[in-house]
Each structure stands twice: as structure tokens, then as C-alpha cells.
Backbone as a ProteinNet text record, in pm:
[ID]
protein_1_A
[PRIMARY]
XXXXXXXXXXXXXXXXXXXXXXXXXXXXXXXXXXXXXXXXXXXXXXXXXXXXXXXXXXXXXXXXXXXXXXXXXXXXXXXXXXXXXXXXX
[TERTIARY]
980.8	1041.1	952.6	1027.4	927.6	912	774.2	773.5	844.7	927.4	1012.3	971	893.8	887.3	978.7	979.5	1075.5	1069.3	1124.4	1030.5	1116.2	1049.2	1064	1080.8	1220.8	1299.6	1172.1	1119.6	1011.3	1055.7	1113.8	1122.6	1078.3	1104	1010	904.6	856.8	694	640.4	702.1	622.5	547.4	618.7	632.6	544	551.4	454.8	327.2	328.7	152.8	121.1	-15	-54.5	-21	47.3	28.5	-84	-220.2	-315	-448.4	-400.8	-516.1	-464.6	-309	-218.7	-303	-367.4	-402.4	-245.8	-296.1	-250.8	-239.9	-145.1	-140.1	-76.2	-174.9	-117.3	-96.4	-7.2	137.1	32.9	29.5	-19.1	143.7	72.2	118.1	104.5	7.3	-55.2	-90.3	-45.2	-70.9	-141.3	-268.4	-241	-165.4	-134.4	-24.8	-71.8	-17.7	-25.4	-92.8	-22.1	-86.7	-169.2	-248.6	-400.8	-477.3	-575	-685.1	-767.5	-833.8	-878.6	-1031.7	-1085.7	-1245.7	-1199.8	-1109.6	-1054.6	-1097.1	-1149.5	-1167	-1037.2	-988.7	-869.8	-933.7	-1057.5	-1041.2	-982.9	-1007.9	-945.4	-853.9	-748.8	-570.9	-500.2	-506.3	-460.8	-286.3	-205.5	-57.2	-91.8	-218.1	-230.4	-284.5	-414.8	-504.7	-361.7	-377.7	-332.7	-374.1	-481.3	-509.1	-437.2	-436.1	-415.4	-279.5	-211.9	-59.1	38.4	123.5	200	319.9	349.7	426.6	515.5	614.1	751.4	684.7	608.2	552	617	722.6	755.7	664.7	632.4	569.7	598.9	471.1	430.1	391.3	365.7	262.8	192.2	191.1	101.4	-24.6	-97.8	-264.5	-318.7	-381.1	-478.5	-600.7	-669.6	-773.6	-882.3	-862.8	-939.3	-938.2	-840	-893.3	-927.1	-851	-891.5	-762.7	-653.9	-546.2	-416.1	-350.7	-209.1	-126.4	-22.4	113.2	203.1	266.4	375.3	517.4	572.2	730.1	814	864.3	1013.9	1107.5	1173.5	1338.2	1359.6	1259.4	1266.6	1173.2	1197.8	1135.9	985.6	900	757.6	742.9	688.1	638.2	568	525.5	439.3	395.4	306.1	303.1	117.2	58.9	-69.9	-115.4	-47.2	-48.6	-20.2	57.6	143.8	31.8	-12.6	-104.8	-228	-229	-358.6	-509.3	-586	-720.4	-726	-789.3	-860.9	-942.1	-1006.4	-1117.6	-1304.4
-846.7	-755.4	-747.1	-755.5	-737.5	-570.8	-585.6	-418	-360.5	-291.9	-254	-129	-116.5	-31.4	129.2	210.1	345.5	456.7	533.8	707.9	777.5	881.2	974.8	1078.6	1134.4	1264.4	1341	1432.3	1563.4	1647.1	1675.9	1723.6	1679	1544.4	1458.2	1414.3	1418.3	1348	1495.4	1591	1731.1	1708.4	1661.2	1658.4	1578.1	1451.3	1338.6	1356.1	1310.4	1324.5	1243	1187	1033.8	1056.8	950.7	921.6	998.1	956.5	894.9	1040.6	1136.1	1241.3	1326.4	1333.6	1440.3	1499.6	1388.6	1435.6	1455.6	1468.5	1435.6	1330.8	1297.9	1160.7	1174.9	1055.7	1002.7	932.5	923.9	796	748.9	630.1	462	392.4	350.6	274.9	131.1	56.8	-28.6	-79.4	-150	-172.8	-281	-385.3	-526.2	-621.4	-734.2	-788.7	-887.7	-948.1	-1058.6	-1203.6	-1187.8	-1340.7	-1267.7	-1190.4	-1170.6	-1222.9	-1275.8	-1362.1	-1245.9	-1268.4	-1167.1	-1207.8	-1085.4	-1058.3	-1070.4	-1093.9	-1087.4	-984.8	-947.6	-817.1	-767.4	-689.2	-651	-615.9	-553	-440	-291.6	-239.9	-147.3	-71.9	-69.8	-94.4	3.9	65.4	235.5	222.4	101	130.6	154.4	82.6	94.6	192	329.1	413.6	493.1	604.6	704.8	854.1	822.6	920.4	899.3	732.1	745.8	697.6	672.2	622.3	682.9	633.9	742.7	826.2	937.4	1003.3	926.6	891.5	808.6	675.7	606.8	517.2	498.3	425.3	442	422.7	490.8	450.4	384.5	254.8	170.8	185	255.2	295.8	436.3	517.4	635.6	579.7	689.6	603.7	741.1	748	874.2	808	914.4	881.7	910.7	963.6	1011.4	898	882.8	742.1	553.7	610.5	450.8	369	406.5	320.3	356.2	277.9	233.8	228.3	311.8	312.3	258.7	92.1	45.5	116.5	133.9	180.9	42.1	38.1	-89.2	-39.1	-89.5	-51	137.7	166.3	343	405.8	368.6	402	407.4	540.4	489.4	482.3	373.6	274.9	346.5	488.6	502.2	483.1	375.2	293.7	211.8	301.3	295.3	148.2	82.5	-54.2	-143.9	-93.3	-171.8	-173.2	-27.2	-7.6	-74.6	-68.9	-199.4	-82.7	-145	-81.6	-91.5	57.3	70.8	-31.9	-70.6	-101.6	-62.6
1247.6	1343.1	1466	1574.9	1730.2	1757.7	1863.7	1851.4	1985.2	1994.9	2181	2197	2279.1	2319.4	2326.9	2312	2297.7	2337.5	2363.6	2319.4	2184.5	2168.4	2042.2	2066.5	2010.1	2035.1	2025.2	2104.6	2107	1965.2	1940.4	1782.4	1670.7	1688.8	1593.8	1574.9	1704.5	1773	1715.6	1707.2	1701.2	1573.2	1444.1	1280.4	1270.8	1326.1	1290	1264.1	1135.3	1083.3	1028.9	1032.9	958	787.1	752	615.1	508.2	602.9	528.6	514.3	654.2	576.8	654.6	699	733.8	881.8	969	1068.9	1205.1	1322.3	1441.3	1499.9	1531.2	1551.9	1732.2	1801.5	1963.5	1946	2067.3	2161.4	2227.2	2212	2270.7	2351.8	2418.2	2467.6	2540.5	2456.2	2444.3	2321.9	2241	2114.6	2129.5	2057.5	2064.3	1978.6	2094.9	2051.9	1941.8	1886	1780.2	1839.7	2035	2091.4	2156.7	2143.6	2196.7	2110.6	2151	2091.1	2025.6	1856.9	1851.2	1885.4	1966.9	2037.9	2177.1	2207.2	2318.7	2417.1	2541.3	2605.1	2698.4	2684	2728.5	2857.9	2851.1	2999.5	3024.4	3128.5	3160.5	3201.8	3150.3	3209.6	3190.8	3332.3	3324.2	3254.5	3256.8	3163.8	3042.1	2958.6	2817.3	2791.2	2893.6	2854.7	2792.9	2722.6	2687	2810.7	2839.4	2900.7	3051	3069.6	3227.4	3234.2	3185	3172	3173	3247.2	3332.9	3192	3298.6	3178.6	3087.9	3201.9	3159.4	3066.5	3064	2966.7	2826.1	2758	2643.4	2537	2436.1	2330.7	2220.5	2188.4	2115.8	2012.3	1979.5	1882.5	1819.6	1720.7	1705	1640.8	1681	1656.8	1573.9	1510.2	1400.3	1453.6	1524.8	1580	1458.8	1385.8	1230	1148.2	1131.4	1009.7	1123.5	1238.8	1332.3	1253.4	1259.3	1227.8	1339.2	1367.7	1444.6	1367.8	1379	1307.8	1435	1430.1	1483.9	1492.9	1606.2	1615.6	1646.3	1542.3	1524.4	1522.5	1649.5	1683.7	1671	1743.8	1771.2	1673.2	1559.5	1433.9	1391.6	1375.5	1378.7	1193.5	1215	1062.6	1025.5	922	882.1	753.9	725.8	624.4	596.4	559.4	580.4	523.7	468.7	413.6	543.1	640.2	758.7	854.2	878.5	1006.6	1044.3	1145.7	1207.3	1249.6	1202.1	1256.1	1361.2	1377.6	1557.6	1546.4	1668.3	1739	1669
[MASK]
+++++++++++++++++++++++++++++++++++++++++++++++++++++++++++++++++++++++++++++++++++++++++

């Protein structure tokens, strides 16, 4: 499955909690991709920061900054599936 970009009804984004130790979870919007090389240096890229990216930005991804894992959104839907999710950085 490819990942498209989306947003998430605010009612739902409210609920969302990691799987994995029932933290808080942020909207990314920058995931890495599969054809990024891994060690790759991305850089500094205010569309992907979270902090600096503009409102309207659809989201990619929820991230648990507590455990350092990425939960993928496929076709609207965020994957939360701690087996699925990709390590932070």
C-alpha cells in the first residue's frame, strides 16, 4: 500500500494514542520514504518540520515521541500497529 498524504477528522486526531505506552501522539508530515537511501541526510526542510510546516500540510504520519516510533496513515487511515511502525531517528 502507498502512503497519501491526508488529514484527520479533529475528533479523531483528539482519541489517538500510541498503541504501545498510551502516550500522545504528533502529525508529521514528512515521513521517510522507502527510496531514501538509508544514512541519507535529509537536512532541514521547513514542509517536513512539524514545528515549521504550514497549517494546511496534510498528514503522513503520527509519531510517539516516547517510544521513537511512526505510525503510517494508508488511504486516510492511521495504522496503528506497533509491529508496522518505523523507528525514529
Amino acid at each position: 500500500m502507498s502512503q497519501t498524504p491526508t488529514t484527520i477528522e479533529p475528533w479523531l486526531r483528539e482519541i489517538l494514542r500510541c498503541p504501545q505506552c498510551k502516550g500522545e501522539l504528533t502529525d508529521s508530515t514528512g515521513a521517510a520514504s522507502a527510496d531514501t537511501p538509508s544514512g541519507a541526510s535529509e537536512g532541514s526542510d521547513p514542509t517536513t518540520d512539524p514545528v515549521t510546516a504550514p497549517a494546511t500540510a496534510p498528514v503522513t504520519e503520527l509519531q510517539c515521541p516516547t517510544c521513537r516510533l511512526g505510525y503510517p496513515i494508508e488511504a486516510g487511515v492511521p495504522v496503528l500497529l506497533v509491529d508496522l511502525a518505523r523507528r525514529l531517528g
